[in-house]
C-alpha positions as CSV (number, residue, x, y, z in Angstrom):
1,X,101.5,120.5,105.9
2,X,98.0,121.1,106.9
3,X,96.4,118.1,108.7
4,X,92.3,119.1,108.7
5,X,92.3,116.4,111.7
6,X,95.2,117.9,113.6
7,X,93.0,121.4,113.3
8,X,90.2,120.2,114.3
9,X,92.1,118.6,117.7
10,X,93.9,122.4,118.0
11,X,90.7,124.0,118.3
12,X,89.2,121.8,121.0
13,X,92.4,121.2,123.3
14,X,92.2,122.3,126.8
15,X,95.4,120.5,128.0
16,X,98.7,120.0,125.9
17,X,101.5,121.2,124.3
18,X,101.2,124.7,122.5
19,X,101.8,123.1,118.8
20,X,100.3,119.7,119.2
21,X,101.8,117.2,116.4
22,X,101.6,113.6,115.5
23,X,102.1,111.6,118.9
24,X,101.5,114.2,121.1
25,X,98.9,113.4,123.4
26,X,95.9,116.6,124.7
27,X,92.6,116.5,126.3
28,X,90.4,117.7,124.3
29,X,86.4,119.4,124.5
30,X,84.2,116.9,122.8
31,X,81.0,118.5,120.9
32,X,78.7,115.0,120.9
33,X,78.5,111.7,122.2
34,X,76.9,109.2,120.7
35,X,76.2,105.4,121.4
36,X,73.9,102.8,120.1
37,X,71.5,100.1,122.1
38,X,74.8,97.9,122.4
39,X,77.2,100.0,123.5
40,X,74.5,102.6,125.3
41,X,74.0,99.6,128.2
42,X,77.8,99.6,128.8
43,X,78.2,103.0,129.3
44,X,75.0,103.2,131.9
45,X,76.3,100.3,133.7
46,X,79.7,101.9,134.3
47,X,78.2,105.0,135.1
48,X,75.5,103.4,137.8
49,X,78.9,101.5,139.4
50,X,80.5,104.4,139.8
51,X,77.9,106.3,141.3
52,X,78.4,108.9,138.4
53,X,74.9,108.3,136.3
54,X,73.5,111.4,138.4
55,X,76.9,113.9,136.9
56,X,75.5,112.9,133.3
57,X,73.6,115.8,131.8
58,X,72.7,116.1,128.1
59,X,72.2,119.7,128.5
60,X,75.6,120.8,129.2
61,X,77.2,117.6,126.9
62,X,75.5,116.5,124.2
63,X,74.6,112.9,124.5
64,X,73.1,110.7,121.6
65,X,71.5,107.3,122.0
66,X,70.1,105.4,119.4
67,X,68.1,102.3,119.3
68,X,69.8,100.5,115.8
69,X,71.5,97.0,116.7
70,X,68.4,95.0,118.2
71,X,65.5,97.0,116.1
72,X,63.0,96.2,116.6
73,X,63.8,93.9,119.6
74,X,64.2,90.5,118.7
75,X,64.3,89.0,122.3
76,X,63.0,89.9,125.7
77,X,66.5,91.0,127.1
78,X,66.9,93.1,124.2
79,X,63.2,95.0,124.6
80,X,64.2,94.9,128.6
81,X,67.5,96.8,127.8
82,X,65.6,99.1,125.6
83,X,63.0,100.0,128.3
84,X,66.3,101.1,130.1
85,X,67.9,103.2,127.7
86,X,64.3,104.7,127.4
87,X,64.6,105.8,131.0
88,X,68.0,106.8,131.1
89,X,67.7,109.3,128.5
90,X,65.0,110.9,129.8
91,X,66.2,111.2,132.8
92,X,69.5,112.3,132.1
93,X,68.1,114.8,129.2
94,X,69.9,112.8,126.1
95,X,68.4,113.2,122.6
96,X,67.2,109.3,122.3
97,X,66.2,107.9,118.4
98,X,64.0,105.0,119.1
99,X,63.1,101.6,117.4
100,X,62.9,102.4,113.4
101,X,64.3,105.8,113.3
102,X,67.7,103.9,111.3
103,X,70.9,103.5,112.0
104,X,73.2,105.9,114.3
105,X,75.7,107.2,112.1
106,X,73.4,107.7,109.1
107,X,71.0,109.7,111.5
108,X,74.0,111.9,113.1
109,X,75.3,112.8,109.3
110,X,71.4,114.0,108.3
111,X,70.8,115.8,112.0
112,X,73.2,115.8,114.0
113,X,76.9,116.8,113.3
114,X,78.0,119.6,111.7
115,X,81.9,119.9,109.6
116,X,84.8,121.2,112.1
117,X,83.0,119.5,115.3
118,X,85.2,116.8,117.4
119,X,82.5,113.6,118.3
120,X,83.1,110.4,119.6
121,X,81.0,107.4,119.4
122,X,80.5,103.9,121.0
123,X,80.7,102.3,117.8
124,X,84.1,101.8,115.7
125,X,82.5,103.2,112.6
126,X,81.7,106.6,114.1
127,X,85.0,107.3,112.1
128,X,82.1,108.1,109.2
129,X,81.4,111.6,109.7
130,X,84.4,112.7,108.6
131,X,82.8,112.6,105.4
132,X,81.3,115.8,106.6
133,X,84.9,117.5,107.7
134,X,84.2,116.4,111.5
135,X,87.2,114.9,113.9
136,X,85.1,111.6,114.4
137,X,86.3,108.7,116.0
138,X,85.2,105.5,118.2
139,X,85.8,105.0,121.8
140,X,84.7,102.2,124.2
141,X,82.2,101.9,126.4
142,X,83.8,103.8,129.9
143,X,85.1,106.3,127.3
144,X,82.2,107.5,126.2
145,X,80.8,107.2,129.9
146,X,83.5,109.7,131.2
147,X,82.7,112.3,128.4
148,X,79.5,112.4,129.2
149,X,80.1,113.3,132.5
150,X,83.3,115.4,131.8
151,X,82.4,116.4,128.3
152,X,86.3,115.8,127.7
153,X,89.0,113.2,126.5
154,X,92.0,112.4,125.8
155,X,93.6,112.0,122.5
156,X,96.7,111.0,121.0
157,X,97.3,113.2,117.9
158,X,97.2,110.9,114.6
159,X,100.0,111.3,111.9
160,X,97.8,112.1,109.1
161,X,97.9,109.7,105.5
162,X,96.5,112.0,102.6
163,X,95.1,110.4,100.0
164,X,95.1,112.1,96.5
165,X,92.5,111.6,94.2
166,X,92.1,112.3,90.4
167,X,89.8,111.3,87.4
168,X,86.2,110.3,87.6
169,X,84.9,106.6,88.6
170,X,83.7,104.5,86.1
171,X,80.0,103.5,85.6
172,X,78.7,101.0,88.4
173,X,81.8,101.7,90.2
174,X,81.1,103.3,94.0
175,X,83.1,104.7,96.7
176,X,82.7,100.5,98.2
177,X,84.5,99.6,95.1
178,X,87.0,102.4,96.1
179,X,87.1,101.9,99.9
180,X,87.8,98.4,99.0
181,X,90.6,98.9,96.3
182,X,92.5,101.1,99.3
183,X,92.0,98.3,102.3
184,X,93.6,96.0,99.7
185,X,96.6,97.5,99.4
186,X,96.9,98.9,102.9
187,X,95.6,95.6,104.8
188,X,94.3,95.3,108.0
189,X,96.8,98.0,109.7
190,X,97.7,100.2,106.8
191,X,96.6,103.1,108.6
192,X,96.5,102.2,112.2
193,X,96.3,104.9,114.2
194,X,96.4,107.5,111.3
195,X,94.5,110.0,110.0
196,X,93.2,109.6,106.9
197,X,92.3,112.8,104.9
198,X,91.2,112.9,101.4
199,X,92.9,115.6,99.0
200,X,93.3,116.4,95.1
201,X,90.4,116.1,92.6
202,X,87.2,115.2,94.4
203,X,84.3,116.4,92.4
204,X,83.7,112.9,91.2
205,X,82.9,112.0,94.5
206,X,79.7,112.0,95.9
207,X,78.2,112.6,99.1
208,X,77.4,108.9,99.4
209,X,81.0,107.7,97.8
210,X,82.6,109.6,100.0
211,X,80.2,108.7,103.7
212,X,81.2,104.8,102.5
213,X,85.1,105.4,101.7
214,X,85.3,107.1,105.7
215,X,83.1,104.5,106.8
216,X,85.4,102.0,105.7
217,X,88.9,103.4,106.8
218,X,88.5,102.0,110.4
219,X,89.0,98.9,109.1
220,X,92.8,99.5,107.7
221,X,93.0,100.6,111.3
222,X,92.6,104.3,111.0
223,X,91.9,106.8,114.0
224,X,89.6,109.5,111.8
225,X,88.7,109.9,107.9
226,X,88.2,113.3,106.6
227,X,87.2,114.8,103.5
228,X,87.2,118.6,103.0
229,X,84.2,120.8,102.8
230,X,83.9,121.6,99.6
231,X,81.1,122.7,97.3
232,X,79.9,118.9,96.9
233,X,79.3,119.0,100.9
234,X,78.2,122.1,100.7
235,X,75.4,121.5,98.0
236,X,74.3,117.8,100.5
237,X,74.2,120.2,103.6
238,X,71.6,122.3,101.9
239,X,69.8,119.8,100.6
240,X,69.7,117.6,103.8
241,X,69.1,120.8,106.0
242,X,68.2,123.9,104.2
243,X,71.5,125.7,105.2
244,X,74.8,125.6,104.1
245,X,78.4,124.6,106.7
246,X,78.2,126.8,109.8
247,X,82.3,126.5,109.9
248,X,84.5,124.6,107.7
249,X,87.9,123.2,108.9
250,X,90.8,123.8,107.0
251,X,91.4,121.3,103.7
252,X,93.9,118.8,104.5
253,X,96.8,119.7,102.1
254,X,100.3,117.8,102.3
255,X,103.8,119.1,102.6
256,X,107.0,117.7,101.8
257,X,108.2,114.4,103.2
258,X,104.2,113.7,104.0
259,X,102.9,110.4,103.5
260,X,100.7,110.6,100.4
261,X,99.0,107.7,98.4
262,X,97.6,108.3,95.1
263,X,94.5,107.0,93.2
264,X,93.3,107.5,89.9
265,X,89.4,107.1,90.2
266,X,89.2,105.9,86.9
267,X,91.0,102.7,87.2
268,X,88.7,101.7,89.9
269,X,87.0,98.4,89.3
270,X,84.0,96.6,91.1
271,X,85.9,95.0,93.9
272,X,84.9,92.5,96.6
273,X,86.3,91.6,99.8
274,X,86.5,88.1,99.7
275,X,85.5,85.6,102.8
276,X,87.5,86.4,105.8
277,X,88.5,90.0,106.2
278,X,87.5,93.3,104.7
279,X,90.8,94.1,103.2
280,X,90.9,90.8,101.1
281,X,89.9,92.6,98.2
282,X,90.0,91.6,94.5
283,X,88.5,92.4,91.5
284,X,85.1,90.9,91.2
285,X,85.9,88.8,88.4
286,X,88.3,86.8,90.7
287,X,85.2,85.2,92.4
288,X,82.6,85.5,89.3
289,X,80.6,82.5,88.9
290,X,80.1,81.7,92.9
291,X,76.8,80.8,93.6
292,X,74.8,83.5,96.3
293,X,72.2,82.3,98.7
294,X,71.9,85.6,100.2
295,X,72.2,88.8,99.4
296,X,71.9,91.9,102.1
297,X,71.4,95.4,100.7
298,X,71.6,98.2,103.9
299,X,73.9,98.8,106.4
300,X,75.8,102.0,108.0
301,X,77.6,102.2,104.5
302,X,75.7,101.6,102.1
303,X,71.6,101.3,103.3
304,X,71.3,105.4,101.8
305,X,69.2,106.8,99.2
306,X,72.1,106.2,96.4
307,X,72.4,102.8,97.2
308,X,68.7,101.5,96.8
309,X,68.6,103.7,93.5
310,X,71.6,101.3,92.5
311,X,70.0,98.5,93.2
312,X,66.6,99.5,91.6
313,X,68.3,100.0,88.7
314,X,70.2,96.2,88.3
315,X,66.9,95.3,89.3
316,X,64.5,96.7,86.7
317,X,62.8,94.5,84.8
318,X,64.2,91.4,86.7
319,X,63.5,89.4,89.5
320,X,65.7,88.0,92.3
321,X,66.9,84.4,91.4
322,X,65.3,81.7,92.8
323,X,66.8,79.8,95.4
324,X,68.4,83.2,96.6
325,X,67.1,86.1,98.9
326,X,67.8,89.7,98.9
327,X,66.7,91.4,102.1
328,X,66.8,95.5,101.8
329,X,67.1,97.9,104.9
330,X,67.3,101.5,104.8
331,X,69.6,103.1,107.0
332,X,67.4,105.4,108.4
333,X,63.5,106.7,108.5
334,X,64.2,109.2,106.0
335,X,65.8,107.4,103.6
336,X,62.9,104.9,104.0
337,X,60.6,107.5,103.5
338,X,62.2,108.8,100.8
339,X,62.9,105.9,98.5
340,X,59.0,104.9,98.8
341,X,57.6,108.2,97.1
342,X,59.9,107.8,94.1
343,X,58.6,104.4,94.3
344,X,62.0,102.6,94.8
345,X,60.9,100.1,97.4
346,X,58.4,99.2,94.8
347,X,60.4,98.1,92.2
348,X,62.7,96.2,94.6
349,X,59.3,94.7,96.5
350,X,58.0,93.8,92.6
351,X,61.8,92.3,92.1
352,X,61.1,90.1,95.1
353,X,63.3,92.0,98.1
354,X,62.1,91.9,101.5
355,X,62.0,95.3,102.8
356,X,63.0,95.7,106.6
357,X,62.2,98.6,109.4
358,X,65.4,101.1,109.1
359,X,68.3,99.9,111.3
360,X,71.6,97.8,111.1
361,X,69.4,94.7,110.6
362,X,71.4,91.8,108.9
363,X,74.9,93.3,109.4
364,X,75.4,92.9,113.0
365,X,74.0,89.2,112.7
366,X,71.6,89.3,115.4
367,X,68.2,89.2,113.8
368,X,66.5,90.1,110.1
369,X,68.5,87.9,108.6
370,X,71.1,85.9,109.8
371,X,73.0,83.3,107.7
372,X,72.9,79.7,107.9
373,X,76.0,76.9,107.6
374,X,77.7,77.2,104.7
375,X,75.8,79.5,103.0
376,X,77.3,82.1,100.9
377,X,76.2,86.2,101.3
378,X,76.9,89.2,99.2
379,X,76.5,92.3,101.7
380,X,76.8,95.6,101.2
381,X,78.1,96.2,104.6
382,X,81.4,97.1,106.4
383,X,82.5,93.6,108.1
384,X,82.4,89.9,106.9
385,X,84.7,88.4,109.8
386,X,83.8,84.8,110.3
387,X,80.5,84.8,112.4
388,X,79.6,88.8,111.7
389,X,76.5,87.7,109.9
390,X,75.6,84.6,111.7
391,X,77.2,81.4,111.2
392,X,80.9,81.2,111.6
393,X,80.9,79.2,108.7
394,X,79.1,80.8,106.2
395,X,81.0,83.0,103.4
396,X,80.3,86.5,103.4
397,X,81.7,88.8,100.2
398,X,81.4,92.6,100.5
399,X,80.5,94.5,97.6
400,X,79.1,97.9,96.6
401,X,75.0,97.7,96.1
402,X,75.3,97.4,92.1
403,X,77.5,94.3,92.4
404,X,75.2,93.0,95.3
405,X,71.8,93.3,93.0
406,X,73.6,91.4,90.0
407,X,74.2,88.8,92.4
408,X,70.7,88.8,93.8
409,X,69.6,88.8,90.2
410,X,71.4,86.3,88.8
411,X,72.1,84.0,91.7
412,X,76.0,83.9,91.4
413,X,78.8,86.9,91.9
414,X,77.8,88.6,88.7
415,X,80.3,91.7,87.6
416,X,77.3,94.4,87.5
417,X,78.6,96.3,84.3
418,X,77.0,93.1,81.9
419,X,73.6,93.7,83.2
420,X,73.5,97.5,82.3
């Protein structure tokens, strides 16, 4: 067996057993911390209560806080707790991304993190850079708080669940559609506490399939997510940076009596996760026909470059259906700035989208579009709990951005293959 996870942990322990395995428990050197504008104002608090806010220095641990929750503010406490954060990372040295700069795990995958680092995050989907081959995972508030001041942790090692891929996915089939077929037949606590690491034929993943399918492990429950380094990573490393992995962590590679799940990429259909959960998943045509009054394109897992192409592309030549709304946020400023010179913006903006600053807008449910009683959403995003998006009782379905534009262009759940 060769757990890329367990690695990763190995090479960052400072106390623990010589041969750490799956339950063992080490404390472990941390390379980043991260936290957004929610999460950011817990850790400060703790940290000014305990009279430790003056140990915290970004220098000697690297400390992340982005403004990406409440962006731009939408109340006065919100601005007020900004105005904080503003100060405490300049006091304290931490890299801040402000109001607009997009959301914190899509900024930490183009700048920040780099394969074979261990980083944890104030934020349950932090679990997303593992996309990149990094041991990422999230921790509360007074965990993060402690790191930055110790730049340690402790960590109970994960039994890792490989996944083996093989085949090629279909047109208009994403790694949502895949990250949603897996949460269906795990559930809720298929992988609690695991480590999931992606083996076998991969090339038919992308960079973007395979930042979504991490993203969404966390919610079967899973510790970290990690794909290998391979040349696909390699080749989006030097496109997003100019430079190619400084390290690469071993490929996660099972051994007999491992747990392994198979999936053949070609059998993949567009899925949804129906109302309620995001491992109720089913086939889109199980819900076909259901009438959309909202439609949210964006989010930490799927607000990227290859996601507003997607959308552009149901989309051409068509116009949103009236009586629904499609609002579009990129997840970060570069992805904004990139979709609008190759003029993608403008065909959703012709299409009738509203275009938002870059940030987690409509998926946390606090602002930028929030949904009303009873209404029904189709969101790209990573959660549709009762109440995530607003009211507790409207109906939120989680799809991948092509099924999401047939529904915004049609006005119903619309499979996205008819509109090609």
């Amino acid at each position: 067996m060769v757990s890329a996870a367990i690695e990763v942990l190995r090479s960052h322990m400072v106390e623990g057993p010589s041969d750490p395995g799956p339950g063992d428990v080490v404390v472990a050197r941390v390379d980043m911390v991260l936290m957004n504008d929610v999460t950011a104002l817990l850790a400060e608090r703790v940290l000014r209560e305990t009279g430790a806010a003056g140990l915290v220095d970004c220098r000697r641990v690297p400390g992340v806080i982005v403004l990406d929750h409440y962006s731009p503010a939408p109340t006065p406490e919100a601005a007020t707790g900004h105005r904080l954060l503003r100060r405490f990372a300049r006091e304290r040295g931490c890299r801040l991304y402000d109001v607009g700069d997009g959301i914190m795990h899509q900024i930490a995958l183009e700048e920040l993190v780099e394969p074979g680092m261990l980083v944890v995050g104030a934020d349950s989907h932090t679990i997303t850079y593992g996309a990149l081959g990094v041991f990422s995972t999230g921790v509360g508030s007074t965990e993060a708080a402690y790191a930055l001041v110790t730049g340690r942790l402790w960590f109970r090692v994960p039994r890792p669940l490989y996944v083996e891929a093989r085949g090629r996915l279909g047109d208009m089939v994403t790694g949502k559609d895949v990250a949603l077929h897996l949460l269906g037949q795990w559930g809720g606590s298929g992988a609690l506490y695991r480590s999931v690491e992606f083996t076998g034929d991969l090339r038919g993943l992308g960079m973007s399939d395979r930042i979504t399918i991490a993203n969404m492990m966390v919610e079967a429950g899973a510790k970290t997510a990690i794909f290998p380094v391979d040349a696909v990573a390699e080749d989006w490393l030097r496109a997003a940076r100019g430079r190619g992995p400084a390290t690469k962590p071993p490929v996660p590679s099972p051994g007999a009596g491992d747990d392994v799940e198979s999936i053949d990429l070609s059998s993949v259909e567009p899925m949804l996760a129906l109302p309620g959960a995001p491992y109720n998943a089913a086939p889109v045509s199980e819900a076909e026909g259901t009438e959309v009054d909202m439609v949210f394109i964006g989010s930490c897992t799927n607000g990227r470059l290859e996601d507003l192409e997607a959308a552009a592309r149901i989309l051409r030549g068509r116009r949103v259906a009236p009586g629904t709304r499609l609002i579009v946020t990129p997840a970060s400023r570069r992805v904004y700035r990139e979709a609008l010179r190759r003029g993608i913006l403008e065909k959703l903006h012709e299409a009738g989208a509203v275009i938002t600053p870059p940030g987690c807008g409509a998926c946390f449910g606090a602002h930028m579009g929030v949904a009303g009683d009873d209404e029904v959403v189709v969101s790209t995003s990573n959660r549709n709990f009762p109440g995530r998006m607003g009211s507790p009782r409207a109906r939120v379905y989680l799809a991948s951005p092509y099924t999401a534009a047939a529904a915004a262009a049609t006005g119903r759940i619309t499979d996205p293959r008819g509109l090609a």
